[in-house]
C-alpha positions in Angstrom: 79.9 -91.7 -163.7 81.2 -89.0 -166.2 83.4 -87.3 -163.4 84.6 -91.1 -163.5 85.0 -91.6 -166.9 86.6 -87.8 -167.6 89.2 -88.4 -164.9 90.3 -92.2 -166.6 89.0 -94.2 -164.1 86.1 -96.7 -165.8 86.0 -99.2 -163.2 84.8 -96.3 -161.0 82.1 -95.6 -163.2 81.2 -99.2 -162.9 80.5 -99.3 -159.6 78.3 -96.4 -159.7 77.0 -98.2 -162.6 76.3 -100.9 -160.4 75.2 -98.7 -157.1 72.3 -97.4 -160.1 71.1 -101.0 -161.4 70.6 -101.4 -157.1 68.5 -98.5 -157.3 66.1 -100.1 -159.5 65.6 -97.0 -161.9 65.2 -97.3 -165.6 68.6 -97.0 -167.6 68.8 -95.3 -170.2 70.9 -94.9 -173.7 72.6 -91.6 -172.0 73.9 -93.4 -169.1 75.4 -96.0 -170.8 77.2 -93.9 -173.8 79.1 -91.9 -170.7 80.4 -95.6 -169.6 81.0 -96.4 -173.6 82.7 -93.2 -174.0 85.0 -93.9 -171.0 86.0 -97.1 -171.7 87.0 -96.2 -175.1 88.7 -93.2 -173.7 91.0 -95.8 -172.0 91.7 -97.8 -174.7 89.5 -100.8 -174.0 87.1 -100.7 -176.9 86.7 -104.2 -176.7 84.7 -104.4 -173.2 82.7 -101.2 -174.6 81.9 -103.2 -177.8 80.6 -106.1 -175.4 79.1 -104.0 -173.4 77.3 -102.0 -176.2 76.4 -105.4 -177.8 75.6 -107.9 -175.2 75.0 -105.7 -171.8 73.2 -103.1 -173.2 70.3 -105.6 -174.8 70.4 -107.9 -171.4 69.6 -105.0 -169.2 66.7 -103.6 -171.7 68.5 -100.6 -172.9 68.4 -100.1 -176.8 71.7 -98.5 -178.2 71.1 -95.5 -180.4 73.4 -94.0 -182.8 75.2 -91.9 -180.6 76.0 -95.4 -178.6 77.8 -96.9 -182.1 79.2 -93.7 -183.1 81.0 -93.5 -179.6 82.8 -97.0 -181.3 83.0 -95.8 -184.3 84.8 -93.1 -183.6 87.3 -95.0 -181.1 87.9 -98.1 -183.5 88.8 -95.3 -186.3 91.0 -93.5 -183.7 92.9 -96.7 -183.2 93.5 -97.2 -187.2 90.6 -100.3 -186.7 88.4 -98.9 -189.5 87.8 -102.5 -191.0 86.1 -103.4 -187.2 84.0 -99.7 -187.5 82.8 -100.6 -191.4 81.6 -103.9 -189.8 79.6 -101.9 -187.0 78.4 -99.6 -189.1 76.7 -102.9 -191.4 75.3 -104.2 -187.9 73.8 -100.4 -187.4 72.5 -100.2 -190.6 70.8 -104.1 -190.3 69.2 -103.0 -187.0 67.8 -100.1 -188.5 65.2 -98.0 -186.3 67.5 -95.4 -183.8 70.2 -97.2 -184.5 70.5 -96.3 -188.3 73.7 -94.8 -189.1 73.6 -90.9 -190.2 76.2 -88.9 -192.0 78.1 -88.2 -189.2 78.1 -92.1 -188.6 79.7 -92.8 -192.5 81.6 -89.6 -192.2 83.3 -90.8 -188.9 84.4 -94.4 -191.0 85.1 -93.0 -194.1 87.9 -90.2 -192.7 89.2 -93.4 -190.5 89.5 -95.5 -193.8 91.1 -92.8 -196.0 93.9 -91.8 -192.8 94.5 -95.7 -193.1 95.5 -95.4 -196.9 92.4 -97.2 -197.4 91.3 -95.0 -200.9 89.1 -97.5 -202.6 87.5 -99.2 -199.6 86.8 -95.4 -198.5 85.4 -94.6 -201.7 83.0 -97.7 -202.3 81.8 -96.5 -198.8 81.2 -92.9 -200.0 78.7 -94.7 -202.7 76.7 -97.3 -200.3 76.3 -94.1 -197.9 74.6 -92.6 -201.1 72.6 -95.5 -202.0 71.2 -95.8 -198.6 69.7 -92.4 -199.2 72.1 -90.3 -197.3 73.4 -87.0 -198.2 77.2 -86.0 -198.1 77.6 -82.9 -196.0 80.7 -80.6 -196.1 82.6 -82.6 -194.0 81.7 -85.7 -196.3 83.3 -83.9 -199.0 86.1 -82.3 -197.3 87.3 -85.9 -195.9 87.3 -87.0 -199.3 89.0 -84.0 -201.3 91.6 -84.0 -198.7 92.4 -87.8 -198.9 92.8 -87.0 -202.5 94.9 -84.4 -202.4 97.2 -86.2 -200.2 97.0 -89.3 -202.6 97.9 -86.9 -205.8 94.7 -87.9 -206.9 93.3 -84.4 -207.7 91.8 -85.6 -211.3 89.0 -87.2 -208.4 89.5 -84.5 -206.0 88.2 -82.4 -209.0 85.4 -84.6 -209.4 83.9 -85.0 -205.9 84.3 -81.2 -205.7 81.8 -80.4 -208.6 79.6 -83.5 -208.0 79.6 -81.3 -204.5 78.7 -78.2 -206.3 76.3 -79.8 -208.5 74.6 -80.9 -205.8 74.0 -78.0 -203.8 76.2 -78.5 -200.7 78.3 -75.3 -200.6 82.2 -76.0 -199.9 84.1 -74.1 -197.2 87.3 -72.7 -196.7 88.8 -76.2 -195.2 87.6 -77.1 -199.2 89.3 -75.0 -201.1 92.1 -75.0 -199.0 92.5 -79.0 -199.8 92.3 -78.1 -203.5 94.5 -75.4 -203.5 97.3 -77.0 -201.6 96.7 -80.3 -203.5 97.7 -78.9 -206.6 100.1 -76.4 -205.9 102.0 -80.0 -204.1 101.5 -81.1 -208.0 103.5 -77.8 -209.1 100.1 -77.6 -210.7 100.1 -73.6 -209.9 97.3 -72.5 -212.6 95.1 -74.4 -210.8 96.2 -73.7 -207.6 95.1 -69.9 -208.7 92.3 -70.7 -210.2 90.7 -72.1 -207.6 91.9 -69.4 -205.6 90.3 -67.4 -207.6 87.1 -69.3 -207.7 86.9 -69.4 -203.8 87.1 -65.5 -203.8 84.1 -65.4 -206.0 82.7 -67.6 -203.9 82.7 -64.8 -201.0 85.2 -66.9 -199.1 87.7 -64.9 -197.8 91.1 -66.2 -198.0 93.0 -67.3 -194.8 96.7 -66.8 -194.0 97.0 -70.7 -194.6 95.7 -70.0 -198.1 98.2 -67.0 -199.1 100.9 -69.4 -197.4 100.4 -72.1 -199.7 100.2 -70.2 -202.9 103.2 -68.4 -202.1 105.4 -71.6 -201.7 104.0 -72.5 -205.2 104.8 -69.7 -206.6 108.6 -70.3 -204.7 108.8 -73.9 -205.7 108.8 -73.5 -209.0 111.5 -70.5 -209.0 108.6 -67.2 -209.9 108.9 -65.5 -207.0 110.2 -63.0 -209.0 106.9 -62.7 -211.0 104.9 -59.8 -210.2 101.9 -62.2 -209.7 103.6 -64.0 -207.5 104.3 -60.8 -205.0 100.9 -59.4 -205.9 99.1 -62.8 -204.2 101.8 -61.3 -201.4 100.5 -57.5 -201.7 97.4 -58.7 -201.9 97.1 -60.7 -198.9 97.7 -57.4 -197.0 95.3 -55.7 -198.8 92.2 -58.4 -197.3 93.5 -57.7 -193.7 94.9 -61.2 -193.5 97.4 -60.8 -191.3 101.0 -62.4 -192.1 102.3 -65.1 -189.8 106.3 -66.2 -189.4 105.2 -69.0 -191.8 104.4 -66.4 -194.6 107.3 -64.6 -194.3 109.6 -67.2 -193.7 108.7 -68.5 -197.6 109.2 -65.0 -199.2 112.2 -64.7 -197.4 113.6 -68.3 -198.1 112.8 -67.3 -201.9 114.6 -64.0 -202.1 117.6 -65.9 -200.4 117.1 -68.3 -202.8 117.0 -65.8 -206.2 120.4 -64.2 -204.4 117.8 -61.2 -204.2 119.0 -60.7 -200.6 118.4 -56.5 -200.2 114.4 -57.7 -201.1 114.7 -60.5 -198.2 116.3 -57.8 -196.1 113.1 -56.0 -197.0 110.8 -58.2 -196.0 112.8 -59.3 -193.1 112.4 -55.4 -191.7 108.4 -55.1 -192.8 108.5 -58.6 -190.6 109.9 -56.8 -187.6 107.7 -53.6 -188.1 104.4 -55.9 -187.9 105.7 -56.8 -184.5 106.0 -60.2 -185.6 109.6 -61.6 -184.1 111.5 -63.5 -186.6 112.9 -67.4 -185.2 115.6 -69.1 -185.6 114.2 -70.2 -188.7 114.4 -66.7 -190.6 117.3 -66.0 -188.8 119.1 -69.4 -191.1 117.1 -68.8 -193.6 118.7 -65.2 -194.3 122.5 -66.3 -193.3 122.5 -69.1 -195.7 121.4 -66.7 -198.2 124.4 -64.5 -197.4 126.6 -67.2 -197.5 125.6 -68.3 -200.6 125.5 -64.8 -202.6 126.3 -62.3 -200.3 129.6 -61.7 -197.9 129.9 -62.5 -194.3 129.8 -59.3 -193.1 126.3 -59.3 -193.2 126.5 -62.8 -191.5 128.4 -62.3 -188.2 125.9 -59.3 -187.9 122.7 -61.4 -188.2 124.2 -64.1 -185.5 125.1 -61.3 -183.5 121.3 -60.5 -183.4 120.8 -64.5 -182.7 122.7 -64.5 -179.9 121.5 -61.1 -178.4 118.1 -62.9 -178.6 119.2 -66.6 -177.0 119.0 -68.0 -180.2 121.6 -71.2 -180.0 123.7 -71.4 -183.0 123.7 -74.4 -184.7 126.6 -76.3 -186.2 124.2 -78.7 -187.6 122.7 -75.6 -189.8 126.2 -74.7 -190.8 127.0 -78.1 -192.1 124.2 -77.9 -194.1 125.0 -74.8 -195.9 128.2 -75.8 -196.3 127.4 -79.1 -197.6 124.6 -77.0 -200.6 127.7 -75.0 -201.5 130.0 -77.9 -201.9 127.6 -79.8 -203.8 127.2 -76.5 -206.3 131.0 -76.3 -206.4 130.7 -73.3 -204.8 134.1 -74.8 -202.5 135.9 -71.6 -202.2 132.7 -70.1 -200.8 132.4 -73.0 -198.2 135.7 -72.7 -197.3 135.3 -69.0 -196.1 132.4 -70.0 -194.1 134.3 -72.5 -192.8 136.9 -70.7 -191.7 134.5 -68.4 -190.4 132.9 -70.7 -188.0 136.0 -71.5 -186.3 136.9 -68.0 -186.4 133.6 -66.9 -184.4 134.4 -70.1 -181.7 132.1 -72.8 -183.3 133.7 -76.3 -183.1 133.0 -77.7 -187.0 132.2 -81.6 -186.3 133.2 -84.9 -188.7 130.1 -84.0 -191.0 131.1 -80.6 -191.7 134.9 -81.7 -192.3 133.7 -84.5 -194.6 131.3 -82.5 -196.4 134.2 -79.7 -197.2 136.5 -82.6 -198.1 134.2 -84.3 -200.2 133.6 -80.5 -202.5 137.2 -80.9 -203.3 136.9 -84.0 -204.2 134.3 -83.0 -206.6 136.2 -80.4 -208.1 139.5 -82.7 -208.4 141.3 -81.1 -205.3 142.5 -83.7 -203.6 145.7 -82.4 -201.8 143.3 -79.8 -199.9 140.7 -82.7 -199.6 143.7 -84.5 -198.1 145.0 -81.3 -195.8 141.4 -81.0 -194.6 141.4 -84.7 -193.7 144.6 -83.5 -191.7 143.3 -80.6 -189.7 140.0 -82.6 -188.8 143.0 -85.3 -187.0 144.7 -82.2 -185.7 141.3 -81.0 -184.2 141.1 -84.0 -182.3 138.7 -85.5 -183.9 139.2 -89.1 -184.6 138.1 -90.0 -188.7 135.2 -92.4 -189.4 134.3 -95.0 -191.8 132.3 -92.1 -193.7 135.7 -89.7 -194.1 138.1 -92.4 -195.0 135.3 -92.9 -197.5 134.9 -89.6 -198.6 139.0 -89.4 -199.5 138.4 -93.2 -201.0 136.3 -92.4 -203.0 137.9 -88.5 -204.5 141.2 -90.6 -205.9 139.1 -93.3 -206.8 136.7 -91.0 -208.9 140.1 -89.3 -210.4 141.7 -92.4 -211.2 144.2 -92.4 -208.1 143.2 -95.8 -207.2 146.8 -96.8 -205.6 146.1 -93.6 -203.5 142.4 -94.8 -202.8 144.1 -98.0 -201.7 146.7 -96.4 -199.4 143.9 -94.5 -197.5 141.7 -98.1 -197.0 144.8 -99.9 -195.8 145.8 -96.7 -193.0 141.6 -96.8 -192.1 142.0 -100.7 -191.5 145.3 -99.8 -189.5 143.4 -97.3 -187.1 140.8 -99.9 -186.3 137.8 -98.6 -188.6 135.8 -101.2 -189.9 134.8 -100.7 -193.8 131.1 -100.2 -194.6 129.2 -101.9 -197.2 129.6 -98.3 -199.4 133.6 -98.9 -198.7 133.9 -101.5 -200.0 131.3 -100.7 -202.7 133.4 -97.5 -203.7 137.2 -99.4 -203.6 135.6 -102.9 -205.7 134.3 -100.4 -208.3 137.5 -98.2 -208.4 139.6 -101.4 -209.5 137.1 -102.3 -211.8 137.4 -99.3 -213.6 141.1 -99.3 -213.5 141.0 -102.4 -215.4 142.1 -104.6 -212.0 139.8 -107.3 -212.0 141.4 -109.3 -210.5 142.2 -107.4 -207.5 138.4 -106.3 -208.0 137.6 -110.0 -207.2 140.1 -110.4 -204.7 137.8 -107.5 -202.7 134.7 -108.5 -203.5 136.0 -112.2 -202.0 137.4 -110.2 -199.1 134.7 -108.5 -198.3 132.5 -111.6 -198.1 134.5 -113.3 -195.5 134.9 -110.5 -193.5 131.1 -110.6 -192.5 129.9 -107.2 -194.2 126.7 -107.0 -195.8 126.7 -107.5 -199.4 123.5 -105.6 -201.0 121.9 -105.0 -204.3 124.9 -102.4 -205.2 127.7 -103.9 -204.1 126.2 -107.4 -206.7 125.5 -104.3 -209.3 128.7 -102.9 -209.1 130.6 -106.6 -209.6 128.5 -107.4 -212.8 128.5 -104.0 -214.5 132.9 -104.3 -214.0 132.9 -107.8 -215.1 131.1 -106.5 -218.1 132.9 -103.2 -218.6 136.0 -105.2 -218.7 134.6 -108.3 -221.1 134.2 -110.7 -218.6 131.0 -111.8 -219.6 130.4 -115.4 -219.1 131.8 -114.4 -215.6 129.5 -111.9 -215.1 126.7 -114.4 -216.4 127.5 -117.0 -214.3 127.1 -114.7 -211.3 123.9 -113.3 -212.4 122.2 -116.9 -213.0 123.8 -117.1 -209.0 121.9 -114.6 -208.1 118.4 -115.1 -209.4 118.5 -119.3 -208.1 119.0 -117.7 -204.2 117.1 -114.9 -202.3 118.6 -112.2 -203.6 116.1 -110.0 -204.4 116.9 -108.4 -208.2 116.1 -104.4 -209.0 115.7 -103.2 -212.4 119.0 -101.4 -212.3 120.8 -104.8 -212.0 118.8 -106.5 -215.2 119.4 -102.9 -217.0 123.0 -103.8 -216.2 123.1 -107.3 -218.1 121.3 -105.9 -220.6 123.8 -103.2 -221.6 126.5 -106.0 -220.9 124.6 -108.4 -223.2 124.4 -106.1 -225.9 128.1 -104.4 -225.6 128.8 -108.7 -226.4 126.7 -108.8 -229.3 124.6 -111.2 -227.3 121.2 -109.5 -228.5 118.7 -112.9 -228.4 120.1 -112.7 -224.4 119.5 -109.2 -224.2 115.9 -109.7 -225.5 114.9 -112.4 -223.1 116.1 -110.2 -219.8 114.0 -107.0 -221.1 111.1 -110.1 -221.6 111.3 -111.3 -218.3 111.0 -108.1 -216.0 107.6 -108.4 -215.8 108.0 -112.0 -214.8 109.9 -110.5 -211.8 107.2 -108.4 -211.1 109.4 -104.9 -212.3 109.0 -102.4 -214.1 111.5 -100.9 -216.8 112.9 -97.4 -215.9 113.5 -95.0 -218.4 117.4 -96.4 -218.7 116.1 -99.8 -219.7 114.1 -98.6 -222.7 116.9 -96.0 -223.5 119.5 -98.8 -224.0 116.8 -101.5 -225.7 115.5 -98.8 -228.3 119.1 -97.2 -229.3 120.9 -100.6 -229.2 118.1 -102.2 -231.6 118.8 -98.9 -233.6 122.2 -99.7 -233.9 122.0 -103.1 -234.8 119.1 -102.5 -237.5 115.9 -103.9 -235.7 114.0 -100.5 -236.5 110.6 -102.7 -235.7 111.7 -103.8 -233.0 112.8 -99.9 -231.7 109.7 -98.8 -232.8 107.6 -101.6 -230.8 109.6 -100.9 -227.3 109.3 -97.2 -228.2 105.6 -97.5 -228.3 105.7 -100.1 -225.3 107.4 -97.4 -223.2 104.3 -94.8 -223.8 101.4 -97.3 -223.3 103.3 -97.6 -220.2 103.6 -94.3 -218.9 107.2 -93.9 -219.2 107.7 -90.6 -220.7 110.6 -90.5 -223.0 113.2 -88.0 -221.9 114.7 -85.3 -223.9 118.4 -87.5 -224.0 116.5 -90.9 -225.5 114.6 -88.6 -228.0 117.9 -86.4 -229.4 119.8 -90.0 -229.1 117.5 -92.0 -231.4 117.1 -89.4 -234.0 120.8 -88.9 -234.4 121.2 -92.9 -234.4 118.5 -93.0 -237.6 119.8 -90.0 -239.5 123.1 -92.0 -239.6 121.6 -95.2 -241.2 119.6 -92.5 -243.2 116.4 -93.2 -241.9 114.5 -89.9 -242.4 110.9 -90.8 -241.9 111.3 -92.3 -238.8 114.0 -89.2 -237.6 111.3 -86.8 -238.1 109.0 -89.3 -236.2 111.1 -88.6 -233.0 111.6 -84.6 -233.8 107.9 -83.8 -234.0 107.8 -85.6 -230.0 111.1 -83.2 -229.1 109.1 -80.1 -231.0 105.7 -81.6 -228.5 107.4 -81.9 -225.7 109.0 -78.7 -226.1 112.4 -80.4 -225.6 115.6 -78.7 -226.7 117.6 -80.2 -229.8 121.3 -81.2 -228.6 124.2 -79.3 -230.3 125.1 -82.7 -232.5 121.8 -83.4 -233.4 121.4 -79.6 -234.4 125.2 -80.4 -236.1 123.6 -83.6 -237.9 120.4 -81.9 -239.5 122.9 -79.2 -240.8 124.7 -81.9 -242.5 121.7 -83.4 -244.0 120.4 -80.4 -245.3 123.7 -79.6 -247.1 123.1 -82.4 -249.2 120.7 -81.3 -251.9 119.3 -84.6 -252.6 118.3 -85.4 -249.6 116.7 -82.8 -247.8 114.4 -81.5 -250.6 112.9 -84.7 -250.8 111.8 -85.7 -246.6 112.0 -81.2 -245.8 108.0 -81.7 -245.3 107.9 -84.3 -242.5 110.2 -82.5 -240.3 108.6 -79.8 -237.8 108.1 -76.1 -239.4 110.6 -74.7 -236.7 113.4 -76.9 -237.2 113.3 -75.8 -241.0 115.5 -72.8 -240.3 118.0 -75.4 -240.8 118.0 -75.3 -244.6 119.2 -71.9 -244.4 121.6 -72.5 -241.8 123.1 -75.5 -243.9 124.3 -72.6 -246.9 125.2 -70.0 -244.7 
């Protein structure tokens, strides 16, 4: 029967099952949990429920806990935890050898938490210790790790010393939870102290471990630190031997720092350990001589590639090319460009669109335009995403008649506009001031079939409003909200800047009301524009009530809202509440802005004023005083 079972063939099992009944010898719990186990094994936990439930019972054979916890385990593996928490209440109410252990609630409570099932995981942690069961290792380790992964590492924290406290000593697997919980957090303090607590702990640290405090360390740009490279140093010390993972991340974060003689370092200590380095390090190390270095270097490192049958990727290339577009790096990414071709690679439409769109970024749209060109004379035929690209460079610069040209030659060729097309052209005319021929698009687009989303119904409003079409813009909103449109909080941000820019505050006040009613939540944008605007307009309360509002709800004001608002209130001369909003710049360590540094200056000039509020502003912005007679 377990030959059977092993080789996926239950209904083979059940006939020797059935040959043994003939037999008349007594069954027992072993002989059925081989037939549970197969039929689980094939994915029909349904019979082996029935079986362990009904056929078990009728043929005198008591299920033990190994006979549940075959179920158990295959409900769980199927993502059926809600069916194995059920099972596990008819174990426990049968009681006797069927009374779940911890491996039995260990078994559930992994399946919950893999389900995203955090609380319902949790409340079974606490019945398994009210039913007088200790949590093992494994107990905790389920737990800490489901934590992690949920960001949760406040409870993490907490199940690991209630863990400690009660005497059940954690592992590696443990720590390694912790530590890589917090350094996803950026959280690297703790990352290291824990480190540090599981070597006191006589646990000796694994490669995994050194692996994921040195992306930390990388992830938040102090690779450079000399703590940094001694948790590197150190691992050698131990013994732990490095893997391609290890090095791949001290590598990547040399590359990164343009420290590339360092990477070429540990790129040769890499070969000396005998460890061979993939295609991985291999683009890890060439995008970081793109980047910084020259391309000397670069041909000589794919000639190594190739010598090794390492394919090379134009994929990768795009990619690189793309990161130094997007840094304005063009003049760079055009080398490597031209390098590609030069070394036989055939660049495809991503890599032409992502070298025309870094001129477009940088204004340079007559070698945006001849790139466009030599991508045609490559034989490569343009697609909706490149006649966007061009669209949307004289767009951006104000070219719109250009931008327009290029959409009528891509309907011409046969390419059908996307939704972002049309998105990109409707907002173009808006912001030249066309509404008209805005409209005319947005009608176009309509009847021509093409989806119309969230943006494109964003874009419309915020140029109706730019260009004072307000009622318009209303009437389109009210639209909007009576059908199934589903509204974001960008859109409602939208009419509320509108609203405002028409003097229409009582309007603006009921949209910022009603976001809750439409189950959102206001972004950091949409308390920006309520607390400055009621600022300008002299509802200081009011400011003061959304400002307060905003921190109840965890929106954390940013640096720009905070510089804004005090600058705002020093004009209408309101000191107190100025110094208010510099004592949160000076707590959240936030640099003052040039014209708010400009504005204190001012103040301070003026004798009368300053002497009298100097007190209430932070100690280190009093330097200003001095500054102001200087």
């Amino acid at each position: 029967m377990d030959c059977c079972c092993r080789a996926r063939r239950p209904d083979l099992a059940f006939a020797f099952f059935g040959r043994f009944l003939r037999t008349g010898l007594a069954i027992s719990a072993i002989l059925f949990n081989s037939l549970l186990k197969g039929l689980c094994d094939a994915k029909r936990t349904d019979e082996s429920l029935d079986v362990l439930l009904c056929r078990m019972p009728e043929l005198g054979c008591v299920p033990n806990v190994i006979s549940y916890s075959v179920l158990l385990k295959s409900f769980c593996s199927e993502k059926k935890s809600q069916r194995a928490v059920e099972l596990l209440q008819i174990m426990a109410k049968e009681g006797g050898v069927c009374s779940p252990n911890v491996v039995s609630y260990n078994t559930v409570i992994d399946g919950l938490f893999k389900e995203g099932e955090v609380a319902k995981a949790c409340d079974l942690f606490h019945e398994m210790v009210q039913q007088g069961i200790s949590p093992d290792v494994m107990t905790y380790s389920s737990i800490i790790r489901a934590l992690g992964k949920a960001r949760a590492m406040d409870k993490a924290e907490m199940f690991f010393r209630q863990m400690v406290d009660k005497g059940v000593q954690p592992d590696i697997f443990i720590y390694t939870n912790l530590i890589h919980g917090y350094a996803t957090l950026g959280q690297w303090k703790e990352a290291v102290r824990v480190f540090n607590l599981m070597v006191d702990d006589g646990i000796v640290p694994d490669h995994h471990i050194f692996n994921i405090l040195i992306h930390a360390y990388d992830a938040r740009g102090m690779m450079g630190d000399a703590d940094a490279m001694l948790i590197f140093h150190e691992m050698k010390q131990q013994g732990v031997k490095s893997d391609v993972v290890t090095y791949l991340n001290v590598i990547a974060a040399f590359c990164r720092m343009g420290r590339l003689d360092d990477a070429m370092d540990i790129f040769t200590q890499m070969i000396d350990q005998g460890l061979p380095p993939n295609q991985a390090v291999y683009h890890c190390l060439i995008k970081g001589f793109c980047t910084h270095g020259g391309l000397v270097k670069v041909k000589e490192l794919l000639s190594e590639m190739i010598s090794k049958g390492m394919h090379l990727d134009v994929v990768f290339f795009n990619s690189v090319i793309n990161d130094l577009c997007k840094e304005g790096k063009v003049v760079k990414a055009q080398q490597v460009f031209d390098f590609i071709r030069h070394i036989g690679l055939c660049p495809n439409i991503a890599m032409f669109c992502s070298l025309m769109e870094g001129y477009c970024l940088i204004g340079k749209m007559k070698e945006a335009l001849r790139i466009f060109e030599s991508m045609v004379s490559a034989g490569l035929q343009p697609n909706v995403v490149a006649y966007g690209t061009l669209i949307n460079g004289y767009c951006k610069r104000g070219r719109i008649d250009n931008g327009l040209n290029i959409f009528r030659e891509m309907l011409l060729k046969g390419v059908k506009p996307s939704t972002i097309t049309y998105n990109i052209v409707i907002g173009g005319l808006f912001h030249a001031g066309r509404t008209v021929a805005a409209k005319e698009k947005f009608q176009e687009m309509i009847e021509s079939g093409i989806p119309v989303d969230i943006g494109i119904y964003n874009t419309v409003l915020y140029g109706l409003l730019r260009n004072n079409c307000f009622d318009e813009a209303d009437t389109l909103f009210k639209k909007l909200r009576s059908t199934n449109v589903k509204i974001d909080i960008v859109i409602i941000t939208t009419m509320i800047s509108g609203m405002f820019k028409a003097r229409r505050i009582e309007e603006a006040k009921y949209l910022f009301d009603s976001i809750s009613a439409n189950k959102l939540v206001p972004s950091i944008v949409t308390y920006s524009l309520m607390i400055t605007n009621f600022i300008n307009e002299g509802l200081l309360e009011e400011a003061d009530d959304i400002f307060s509002a905003m921190e109840k709800a965890g929106c954390a004001p940013n640096s720009r809202l905070l510089n804004h608002a005090t600058r705002l209130l020093l004009e209408k001369g309101e000191i107190i509440r100025a110094a208010n909003y510099l004592a949160k710049i000076d707590k959240k360590n936030f640099s003052l802005e040039a014209s708010t540094t400009e504005m204190l200056i001012s103040l301070f000039s003026r004798k009368e004023a300053w002497q009298e509020h100097i007190k209430l502003f932070p100690a280190k912005y009093q330097f200003l005083v001095g500054a102001s007679y200087s």
